[in-house]
C-alpha positions in Angstrom: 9.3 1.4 15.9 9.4 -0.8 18.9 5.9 -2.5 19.6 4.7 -4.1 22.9 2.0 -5.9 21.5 2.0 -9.2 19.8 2.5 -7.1 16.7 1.3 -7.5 12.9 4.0 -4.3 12.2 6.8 -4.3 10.0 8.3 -0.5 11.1 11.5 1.4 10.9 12.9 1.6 15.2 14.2 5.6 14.4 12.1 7.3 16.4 13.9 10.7 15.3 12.9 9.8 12.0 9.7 12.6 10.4 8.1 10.0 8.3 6.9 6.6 9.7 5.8 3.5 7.0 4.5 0.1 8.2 3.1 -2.8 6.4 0.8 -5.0 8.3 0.4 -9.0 8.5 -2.8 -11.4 9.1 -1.2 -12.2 12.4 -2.8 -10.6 16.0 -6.1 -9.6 15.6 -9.4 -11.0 16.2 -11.5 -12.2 13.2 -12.4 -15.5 12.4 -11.6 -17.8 9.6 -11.6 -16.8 6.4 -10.2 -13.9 8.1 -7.7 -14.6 10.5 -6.7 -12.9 12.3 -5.6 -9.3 11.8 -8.3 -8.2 9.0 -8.4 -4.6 8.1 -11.0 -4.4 5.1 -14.2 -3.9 6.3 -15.8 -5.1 2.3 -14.9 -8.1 2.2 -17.7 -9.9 4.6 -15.9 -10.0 8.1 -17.7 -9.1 11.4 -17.8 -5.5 11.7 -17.0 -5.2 15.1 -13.7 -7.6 14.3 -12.6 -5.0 11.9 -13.3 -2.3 14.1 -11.6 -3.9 17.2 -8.3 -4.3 14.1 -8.5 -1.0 13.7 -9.1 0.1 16.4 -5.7 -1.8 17.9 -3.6 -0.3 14.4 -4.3 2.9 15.6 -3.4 2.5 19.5 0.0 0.8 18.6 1.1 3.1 16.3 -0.1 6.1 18.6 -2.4 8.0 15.8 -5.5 8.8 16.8 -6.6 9.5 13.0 -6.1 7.0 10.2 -7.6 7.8 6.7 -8.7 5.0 4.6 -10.0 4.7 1.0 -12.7 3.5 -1.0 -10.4 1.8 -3.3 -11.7 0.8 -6.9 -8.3 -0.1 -8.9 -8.7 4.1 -10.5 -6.2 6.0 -11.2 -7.8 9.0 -8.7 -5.7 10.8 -6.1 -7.4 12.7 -3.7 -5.4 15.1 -1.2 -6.9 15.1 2.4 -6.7 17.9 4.3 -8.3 17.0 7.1 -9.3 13.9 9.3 -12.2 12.0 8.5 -14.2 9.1 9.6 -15.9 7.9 6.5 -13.6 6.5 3.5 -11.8 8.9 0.6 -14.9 7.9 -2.5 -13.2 6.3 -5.2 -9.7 7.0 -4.6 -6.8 4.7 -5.1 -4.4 7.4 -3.7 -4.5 9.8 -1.1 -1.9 12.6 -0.5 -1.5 15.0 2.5 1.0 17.2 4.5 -1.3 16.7 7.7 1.1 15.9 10.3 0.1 13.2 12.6 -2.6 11.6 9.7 -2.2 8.4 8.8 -2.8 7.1 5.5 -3.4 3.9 5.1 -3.6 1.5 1.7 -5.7 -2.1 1.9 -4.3 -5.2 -0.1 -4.4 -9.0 -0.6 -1.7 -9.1 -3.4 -1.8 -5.6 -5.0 0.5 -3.5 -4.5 1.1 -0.9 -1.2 2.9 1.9 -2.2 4.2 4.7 0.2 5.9 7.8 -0.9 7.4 10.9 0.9 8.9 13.9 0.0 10.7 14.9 3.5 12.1 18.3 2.5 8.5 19.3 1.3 6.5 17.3 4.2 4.3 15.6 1.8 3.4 12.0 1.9 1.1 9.7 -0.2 -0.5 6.1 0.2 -1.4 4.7 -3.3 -3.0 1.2 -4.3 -2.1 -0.1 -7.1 -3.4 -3.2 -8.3 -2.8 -4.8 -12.1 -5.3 -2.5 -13.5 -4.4 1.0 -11.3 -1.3 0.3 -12.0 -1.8 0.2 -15.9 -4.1 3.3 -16.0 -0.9 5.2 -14.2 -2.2 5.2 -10.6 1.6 5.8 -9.5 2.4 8.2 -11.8 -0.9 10.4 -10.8 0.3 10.3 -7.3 4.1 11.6 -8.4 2.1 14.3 -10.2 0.0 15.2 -7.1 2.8 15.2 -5.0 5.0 17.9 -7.1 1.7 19.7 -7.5 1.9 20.5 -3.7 6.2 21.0 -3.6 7.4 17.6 -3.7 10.4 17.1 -6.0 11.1 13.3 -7.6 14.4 13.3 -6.9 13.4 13.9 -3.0 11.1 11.3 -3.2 11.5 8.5 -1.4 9.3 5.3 -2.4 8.3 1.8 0.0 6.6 -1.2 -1.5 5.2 -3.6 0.6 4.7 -7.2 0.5 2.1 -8.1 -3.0 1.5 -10.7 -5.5 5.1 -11.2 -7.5 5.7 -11.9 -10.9 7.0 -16.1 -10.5 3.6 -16.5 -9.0 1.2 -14.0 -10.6 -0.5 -16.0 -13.7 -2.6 -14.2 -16.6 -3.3 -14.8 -20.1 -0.6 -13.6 -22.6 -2.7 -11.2 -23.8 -3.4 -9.3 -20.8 0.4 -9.6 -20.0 1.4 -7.9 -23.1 -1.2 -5.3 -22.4 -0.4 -4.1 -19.2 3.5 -4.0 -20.2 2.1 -1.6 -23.4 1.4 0.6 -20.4 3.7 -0.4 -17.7 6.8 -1.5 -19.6 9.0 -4.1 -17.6 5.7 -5.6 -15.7 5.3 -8.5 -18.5 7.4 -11.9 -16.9 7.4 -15.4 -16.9 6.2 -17.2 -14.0 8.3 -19.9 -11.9 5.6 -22.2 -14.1 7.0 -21.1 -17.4 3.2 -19.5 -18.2 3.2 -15.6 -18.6 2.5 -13.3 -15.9 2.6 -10.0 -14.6 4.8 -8.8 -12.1 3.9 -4.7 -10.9 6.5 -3.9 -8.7 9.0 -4.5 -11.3 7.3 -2.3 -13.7 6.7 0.1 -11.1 10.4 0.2 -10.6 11.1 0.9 -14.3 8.5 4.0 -14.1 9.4 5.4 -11.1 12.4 6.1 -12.7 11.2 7.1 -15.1 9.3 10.3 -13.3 12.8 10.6 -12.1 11.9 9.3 -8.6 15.5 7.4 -7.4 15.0 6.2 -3.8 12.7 3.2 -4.0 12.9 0.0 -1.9 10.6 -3.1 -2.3 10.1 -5.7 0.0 10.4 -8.9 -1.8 7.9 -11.3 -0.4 5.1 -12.8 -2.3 1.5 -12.6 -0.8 0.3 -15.6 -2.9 3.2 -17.5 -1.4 3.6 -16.6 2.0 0.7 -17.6 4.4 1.8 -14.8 7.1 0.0 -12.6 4.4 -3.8 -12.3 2.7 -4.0 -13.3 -0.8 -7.1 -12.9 -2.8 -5.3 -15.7 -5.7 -4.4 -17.6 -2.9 -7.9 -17.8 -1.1 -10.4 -16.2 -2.7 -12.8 -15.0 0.2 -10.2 -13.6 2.9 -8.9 -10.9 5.1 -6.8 -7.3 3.9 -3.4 -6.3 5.7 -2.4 -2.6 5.0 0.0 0.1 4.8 0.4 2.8 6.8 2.3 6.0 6.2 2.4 9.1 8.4 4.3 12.5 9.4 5.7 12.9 12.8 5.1 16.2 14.4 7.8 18.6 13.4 10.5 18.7 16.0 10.6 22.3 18.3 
């Protein structure tokens, strides 16, 4: 989707397509340092009238006057929304809807942002999951909400954004072997040799699992790559999102 601002936006340019998915950067908004520039989380100790003024530019270049965020807490909780809101989704790390025109929107700085749609069945989903959501089966909650309401896995299609990757993403053995107990395929070896965790690629392995085929990662590293927030990296900074939404449905 073409953007005329000096835009944070990584967006398909179909603008025939039903289902729209972008993933944020730090770059084009207006908080300071530690959270420059294009900050979206409005818990981590930025100005709230920066993270307003970010949202409030999100929302006018993507044309959606209703964004839906979450109260995110590394659960394994989907909620559906049915309806706009202004205040967060409570303790949710997913939320599913077949709202047309509703934005949901995920918040990271090295977890991972997972969008999911079912076209056929106009559902869609934004889910965070982080080391430990992603353990406790955030995904596979959100693959069960999403059939609950007429999605079928093998119509889903999956989009994972920019998060911490497995060369990079250092933790004690013993927490590596425990997280691949319950996300086989997540336990790696770092680019240091030391062992480490890598979720997309064990969110791969289960998504196939659920029998979910169409999934497509993007491969940069958020500890690595400045243009992004990383909590490992910095410790006190900003949050880029993802955003997933339905187009109205076509007369």
């Amino acid at each position: 989707m073409p953007v005329n601002e000096e835009a944070p936006f990584t967006a398909p340019d179909a603008r025939s397509r039903p289902v729209r998915m972008v993933f944020t950067s730090r770059a084009g908004g207006v908080s300071a340092s530690p959270y420059d520039s294009f900050n979206l989380g409005d818990h981590v100790g930025d100005d709230p009238q920066a993270v307003a003024a970010n949202r409030a530019r999100l929302s006018r270049v993507l044309g959606l006057e209703d964004i839906v965020w979450m109260e995110q807490l590394h659960t394994n909780t989907v909620t559906v929304v049915e309806v706009p809101r202004e205040d967060p989704v409570p303790a949710s790390d997913a939320i599913v809807t077949q709202c047309r025109r509703l934005g949901l929107a995920v918040l990271v700085a090295d977890c991972t942002p997972v969008l999911l749609v079912d076209v056929e069945a106009g559902v869609i989903a934004a889910a965070h999951a982080g080391r430990l959501g992603a353990r406790n089966g955030i995904i596979t909650e959100t693959v069960r909400t999403m059939v609950d309401l007429g999605a079928r896995p093998a119509a889903i299609q999956v989009l994972m954004g920019p998060a911490a990757c497995g060369a990079n993403y250092e933790v004690p053995k013993a927490m590596a072997v425990d997280v691949d107990k319950h996300l086989p395929g997540s336990k790696v070896r770092t680019s240091k040799g030391s062992w480490g965790v890598d979720v997309r690629r064990g969110l791969v392995r289960q998504l196939l699992g659920l029998g979910v085929m169409a999934i497509h990662s993007d491969p940069r590293c958020t500890i690595e790559d400045e243009d992004f927030f990383s909590y490992r990296r910095e410790g006190t900074t900003g949050r880029q999102a993802g955003v997933i939404w339905l187009e109205a449905a076509q007369d």
